[in-house]
DOVEXMI-449697 format. One record per residue (C-alpha): x, y, z; residue in one letter. Coordinates in nm, 4 decimals. Example, Ala and Ser with C-alpha at 12.3 -4.5 7.8 and 13.67 -1.06 7.14 Angstrom:
BEGIN
+----------+----------+----------+---------+
!        u !        v !        w ! residuo !
+----------+----------+----------+---------+
!   1.2300 !  -0.4500 !   0.7800 !       A !
!   1.3670 !  -0.1060 !   0.7140 !       S !
+----------+----------+----------+---------+
***
This chain:
BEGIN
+----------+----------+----------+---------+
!        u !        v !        w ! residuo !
+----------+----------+----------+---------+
!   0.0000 !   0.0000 !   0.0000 !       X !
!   0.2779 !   0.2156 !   0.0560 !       X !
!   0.4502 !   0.1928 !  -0.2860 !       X !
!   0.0854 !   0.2504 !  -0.4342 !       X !
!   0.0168 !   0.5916 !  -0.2222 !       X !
!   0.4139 !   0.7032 !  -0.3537 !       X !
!   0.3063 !   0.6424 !  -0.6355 !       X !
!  -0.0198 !   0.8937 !  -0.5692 !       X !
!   0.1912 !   1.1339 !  -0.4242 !       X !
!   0.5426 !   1.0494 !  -0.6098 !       X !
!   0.7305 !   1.3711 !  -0.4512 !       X !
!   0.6399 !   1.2701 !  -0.0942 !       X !
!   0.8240 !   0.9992 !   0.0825 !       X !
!   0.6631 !   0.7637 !   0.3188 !       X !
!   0.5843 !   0.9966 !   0.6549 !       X !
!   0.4934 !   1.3178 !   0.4223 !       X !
!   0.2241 !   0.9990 !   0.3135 !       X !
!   0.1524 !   0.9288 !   0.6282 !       X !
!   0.1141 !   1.2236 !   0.7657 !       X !
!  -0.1575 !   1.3535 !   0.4557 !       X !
!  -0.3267 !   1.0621 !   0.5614 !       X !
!  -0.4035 !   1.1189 !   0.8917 !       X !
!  -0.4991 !   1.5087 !   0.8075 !       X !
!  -0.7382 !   1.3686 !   0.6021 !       X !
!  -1.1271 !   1.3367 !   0.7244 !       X !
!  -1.1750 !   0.9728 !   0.7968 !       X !
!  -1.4711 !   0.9766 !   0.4885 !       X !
!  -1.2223 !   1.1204 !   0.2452 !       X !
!  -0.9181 !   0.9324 !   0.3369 !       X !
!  -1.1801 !   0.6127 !   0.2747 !       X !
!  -1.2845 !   0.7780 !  -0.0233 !       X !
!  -0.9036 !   0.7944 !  -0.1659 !       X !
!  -0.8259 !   0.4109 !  -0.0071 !       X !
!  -1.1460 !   0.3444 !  -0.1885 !       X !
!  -1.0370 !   0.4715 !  -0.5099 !       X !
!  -0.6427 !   0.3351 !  -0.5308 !       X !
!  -0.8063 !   0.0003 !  -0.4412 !       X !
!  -1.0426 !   0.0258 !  -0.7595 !       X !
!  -0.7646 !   0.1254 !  -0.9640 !       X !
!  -0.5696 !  -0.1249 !  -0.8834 !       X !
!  -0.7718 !  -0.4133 !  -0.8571 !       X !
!  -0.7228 !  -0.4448 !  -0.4913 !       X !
!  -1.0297 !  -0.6719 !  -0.3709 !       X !
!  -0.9213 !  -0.7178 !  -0.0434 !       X !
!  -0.9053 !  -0.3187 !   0.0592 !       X !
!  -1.2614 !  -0.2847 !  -0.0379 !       X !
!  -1.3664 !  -0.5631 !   0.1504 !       X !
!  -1.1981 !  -0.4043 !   0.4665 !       X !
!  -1.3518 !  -0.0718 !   0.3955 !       X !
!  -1.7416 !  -0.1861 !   0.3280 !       X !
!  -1.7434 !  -0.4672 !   0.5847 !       X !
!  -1.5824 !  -0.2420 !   0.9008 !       X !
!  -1.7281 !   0.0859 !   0.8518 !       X !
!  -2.1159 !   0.1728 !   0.9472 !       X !
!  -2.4087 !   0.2076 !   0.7296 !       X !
!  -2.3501 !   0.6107 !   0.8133 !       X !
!  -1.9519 !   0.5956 !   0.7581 !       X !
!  -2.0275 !   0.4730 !   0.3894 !       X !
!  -2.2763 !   0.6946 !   0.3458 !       X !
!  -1.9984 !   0.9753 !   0.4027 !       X !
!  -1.7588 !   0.7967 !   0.2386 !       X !
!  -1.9357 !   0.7500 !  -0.0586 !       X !
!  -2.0181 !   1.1182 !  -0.0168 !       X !
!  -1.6490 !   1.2118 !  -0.0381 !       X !
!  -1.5780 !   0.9804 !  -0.3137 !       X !
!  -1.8254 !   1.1489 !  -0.5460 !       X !
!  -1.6895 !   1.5144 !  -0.4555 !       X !
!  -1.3090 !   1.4076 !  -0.4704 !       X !
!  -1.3710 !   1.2335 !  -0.8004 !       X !
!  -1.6547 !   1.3862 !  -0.9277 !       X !
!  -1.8201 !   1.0142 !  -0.9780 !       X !
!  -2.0442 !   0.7495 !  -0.7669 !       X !
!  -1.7951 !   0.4311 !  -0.6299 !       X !
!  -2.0705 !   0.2397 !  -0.7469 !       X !
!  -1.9955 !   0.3580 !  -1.1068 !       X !
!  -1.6424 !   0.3017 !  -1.0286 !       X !
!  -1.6904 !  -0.0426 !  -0.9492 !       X !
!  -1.9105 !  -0.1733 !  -1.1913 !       X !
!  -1.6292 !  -0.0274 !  -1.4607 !       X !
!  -1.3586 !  -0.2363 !  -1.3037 !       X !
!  -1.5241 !  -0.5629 !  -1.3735 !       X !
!  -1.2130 !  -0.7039 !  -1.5462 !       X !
!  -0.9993 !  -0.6022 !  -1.1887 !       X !
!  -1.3079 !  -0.6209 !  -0.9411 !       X !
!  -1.5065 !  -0.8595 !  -0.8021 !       X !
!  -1.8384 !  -0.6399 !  -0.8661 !       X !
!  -2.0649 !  -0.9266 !  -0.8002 !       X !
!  -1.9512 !  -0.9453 !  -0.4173 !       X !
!  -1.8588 !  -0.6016 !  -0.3748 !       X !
!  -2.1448 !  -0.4018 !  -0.5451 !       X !
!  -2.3800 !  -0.4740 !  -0.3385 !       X !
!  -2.1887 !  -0.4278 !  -0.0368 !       X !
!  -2.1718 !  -0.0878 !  -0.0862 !       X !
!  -2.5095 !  -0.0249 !   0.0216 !       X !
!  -2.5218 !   0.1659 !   0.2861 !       X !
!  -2.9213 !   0.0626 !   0.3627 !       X !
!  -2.9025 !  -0.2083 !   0.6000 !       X !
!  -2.9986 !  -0.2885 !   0.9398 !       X !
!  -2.7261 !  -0.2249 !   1.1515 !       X !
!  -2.8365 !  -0.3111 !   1.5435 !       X !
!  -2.8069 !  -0.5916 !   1.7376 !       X !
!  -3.1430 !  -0.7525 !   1.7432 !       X !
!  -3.1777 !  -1.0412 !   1.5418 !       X !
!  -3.4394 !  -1.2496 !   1.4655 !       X !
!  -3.3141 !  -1.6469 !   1.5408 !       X !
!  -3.6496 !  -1.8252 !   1.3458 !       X !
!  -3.4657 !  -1.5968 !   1.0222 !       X !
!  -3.1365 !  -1.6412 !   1.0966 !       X !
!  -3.2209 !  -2.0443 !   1.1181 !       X !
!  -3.3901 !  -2.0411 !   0.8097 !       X !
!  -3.0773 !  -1.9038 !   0.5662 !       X !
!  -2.8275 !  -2.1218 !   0.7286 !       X !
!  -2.9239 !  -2.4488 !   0.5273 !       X !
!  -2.9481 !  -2.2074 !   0.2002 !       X !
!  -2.6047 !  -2.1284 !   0.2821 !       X !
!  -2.4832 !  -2.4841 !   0.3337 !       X !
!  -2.6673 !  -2.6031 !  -0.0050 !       X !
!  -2.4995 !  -2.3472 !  -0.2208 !       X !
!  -2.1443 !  -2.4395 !  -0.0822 !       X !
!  -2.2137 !  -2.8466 !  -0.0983 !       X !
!  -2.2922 !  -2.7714 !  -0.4715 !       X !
!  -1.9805 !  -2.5592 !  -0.4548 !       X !
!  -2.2203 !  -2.2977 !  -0.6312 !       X !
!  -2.0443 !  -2.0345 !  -0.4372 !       X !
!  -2.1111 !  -1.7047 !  -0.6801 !       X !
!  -2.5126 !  -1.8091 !  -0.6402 !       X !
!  -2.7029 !  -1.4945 !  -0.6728 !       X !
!  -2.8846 !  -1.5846 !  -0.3474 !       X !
!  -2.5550 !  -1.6004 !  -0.1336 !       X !
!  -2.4665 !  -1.2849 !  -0.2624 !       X !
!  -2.7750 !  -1.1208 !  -0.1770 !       X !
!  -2.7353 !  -1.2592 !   0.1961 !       X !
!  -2.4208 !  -1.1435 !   0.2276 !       X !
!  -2.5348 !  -0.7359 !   0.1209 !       X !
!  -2.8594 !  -0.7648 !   0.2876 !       X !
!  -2.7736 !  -0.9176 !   0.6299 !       X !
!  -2.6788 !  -0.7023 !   0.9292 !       X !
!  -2.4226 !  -0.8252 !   1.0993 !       X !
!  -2.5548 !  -0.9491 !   1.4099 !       X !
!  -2.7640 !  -1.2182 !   1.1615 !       X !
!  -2.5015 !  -1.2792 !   0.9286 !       X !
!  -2.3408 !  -1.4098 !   1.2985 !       X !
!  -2.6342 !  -1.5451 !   1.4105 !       X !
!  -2.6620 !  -1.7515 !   1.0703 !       X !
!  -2.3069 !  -1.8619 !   1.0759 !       X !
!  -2.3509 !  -2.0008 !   1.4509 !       X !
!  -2.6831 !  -2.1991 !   1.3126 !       X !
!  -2.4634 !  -2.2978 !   1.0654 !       X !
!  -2.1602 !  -2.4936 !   1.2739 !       X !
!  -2.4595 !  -2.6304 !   1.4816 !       X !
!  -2.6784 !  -2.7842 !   1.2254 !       X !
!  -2.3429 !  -2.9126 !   0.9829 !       X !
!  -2.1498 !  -2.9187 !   1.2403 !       X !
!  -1.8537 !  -2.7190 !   1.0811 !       X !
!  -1.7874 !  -2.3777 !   1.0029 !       X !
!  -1.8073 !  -2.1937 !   0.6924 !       X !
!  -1.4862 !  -2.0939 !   0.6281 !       X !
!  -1.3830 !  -2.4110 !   0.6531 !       X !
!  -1.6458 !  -2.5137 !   0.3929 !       X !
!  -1.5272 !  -2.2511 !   0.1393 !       X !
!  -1.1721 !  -2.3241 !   0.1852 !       X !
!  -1.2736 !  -2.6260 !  -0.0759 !       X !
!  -1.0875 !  -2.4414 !  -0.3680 !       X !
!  -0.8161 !  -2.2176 !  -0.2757 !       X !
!  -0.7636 !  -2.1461 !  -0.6382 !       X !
!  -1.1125 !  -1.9690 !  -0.6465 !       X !
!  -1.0662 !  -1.6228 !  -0.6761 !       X !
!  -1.4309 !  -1.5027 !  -0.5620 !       X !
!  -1.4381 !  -1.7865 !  -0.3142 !       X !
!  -1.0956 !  -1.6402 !  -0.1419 !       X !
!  -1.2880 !  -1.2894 !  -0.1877 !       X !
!  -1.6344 !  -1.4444 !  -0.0206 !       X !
!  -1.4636 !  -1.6287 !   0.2548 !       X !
!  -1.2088 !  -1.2689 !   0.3412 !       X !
!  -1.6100 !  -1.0697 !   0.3012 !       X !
!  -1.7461 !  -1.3140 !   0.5680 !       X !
!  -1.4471 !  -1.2732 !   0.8007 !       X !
!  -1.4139 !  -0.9169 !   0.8050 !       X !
!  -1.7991 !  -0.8928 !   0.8339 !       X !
!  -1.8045 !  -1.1636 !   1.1410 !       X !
!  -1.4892 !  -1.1029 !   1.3168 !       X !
!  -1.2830 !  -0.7966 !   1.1747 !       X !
!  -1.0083 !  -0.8495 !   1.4954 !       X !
!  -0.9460 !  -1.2182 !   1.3500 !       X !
!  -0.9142 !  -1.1209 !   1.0121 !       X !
!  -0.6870 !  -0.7991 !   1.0416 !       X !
!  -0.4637 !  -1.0702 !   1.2865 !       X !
!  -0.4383 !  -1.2761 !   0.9773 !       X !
!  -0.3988 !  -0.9499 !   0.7343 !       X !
!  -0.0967 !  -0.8640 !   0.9827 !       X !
!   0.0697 !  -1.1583 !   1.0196 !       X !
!   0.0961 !  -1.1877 !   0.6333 !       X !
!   0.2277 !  -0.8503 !   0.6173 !       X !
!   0.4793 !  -0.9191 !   0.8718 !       X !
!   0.6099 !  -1.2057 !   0.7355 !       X !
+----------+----------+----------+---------+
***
């Protein structure tokens, strides 16, 4: 990421960098993460920024985004289908979902064996998944999972790890960790980086 934001800013050196980043409002700095990421193809720093931030922090980063680059992410997005995994992320973006903690268990009971089907037929890009993933808060998306493990009796992430090869599977099963348990997935996203 560093080498990308030099290249942003190629007369700065790494703490000028750093330190434009942190003058930044947190909406535009996401707004110019947001953008580097589209432009280069970098699935995994949209994931982080539409699966950690709240339905009102995307709303303001999206905000900032269209009045830095004159242009909707959205737009963005869609365009960078050959770099982007628009399918996942594209609907993530929406900033119009249920963020509380109240959950309905009878619901969250009732997706978890749609979930296991789809990823026994290894049909893993099934619109329906997709549409789970964008429309769930999280507290259901967790509540799902845990009817998950119960009823099958293993996770999910073990279930998609069936095909490491699988670009949009890797890109589903990072979505579902950041969404579930952001501290265990930034552990992972840091160990990689420090090794």
């Amino acid at each position: 990421m560093t080498c990308d934001l030099q290249n942003s800013f190629p007369l700065y050196d790494f703490h000028q960098i750093f330190v434009v980043l942190c003058l930044l409002e947190a909406s535009e700095r996401d707004a110019l993460l947001a953008h580097r990421a589209i432009l280069k193809g970098d699935n995994d720093v949209l994931i982080e920024l539409v699966c950690t931030r709240s339905p009102r922090q995307l709303c303001l980063a999206k905000d900032a985004y269209q009045a830095l680059y004159k242009k909707s992410v959205k737009e963005d997005i869609a365009q960078a289908r050959a770099r982007i995994c628009h399918e996942l992320l594209l609907p993530l973006t929406s900033p119009y979902h249920y963020s509380g903690l109240k959950v309905d268990e009878h619901e969250a009971q009732k997706d978890a064996p749609m979930l296991h089907e789809k990823t026994s037929e290894k049909d893993y890009s099934n619109r329906d998944v997709r549409w789970f993933l964008a429309t769930r808060s999280k507290a259901r998306l967790k509540a799902t999972l845990d009817h998950y493990r119960c009823a099958y009796g293993n996770d999910i992430y073990k279930d998609l790890e069936a095909d490491p090869t699988n670009q949009f599977l890797h890109i589903q099963r990072n979505t579902i960790e950041c969404l579930t348990c952001p501290e265990k997935y930034f552990r992972k996203v840091l160990h990689v980086a420090i090794m």
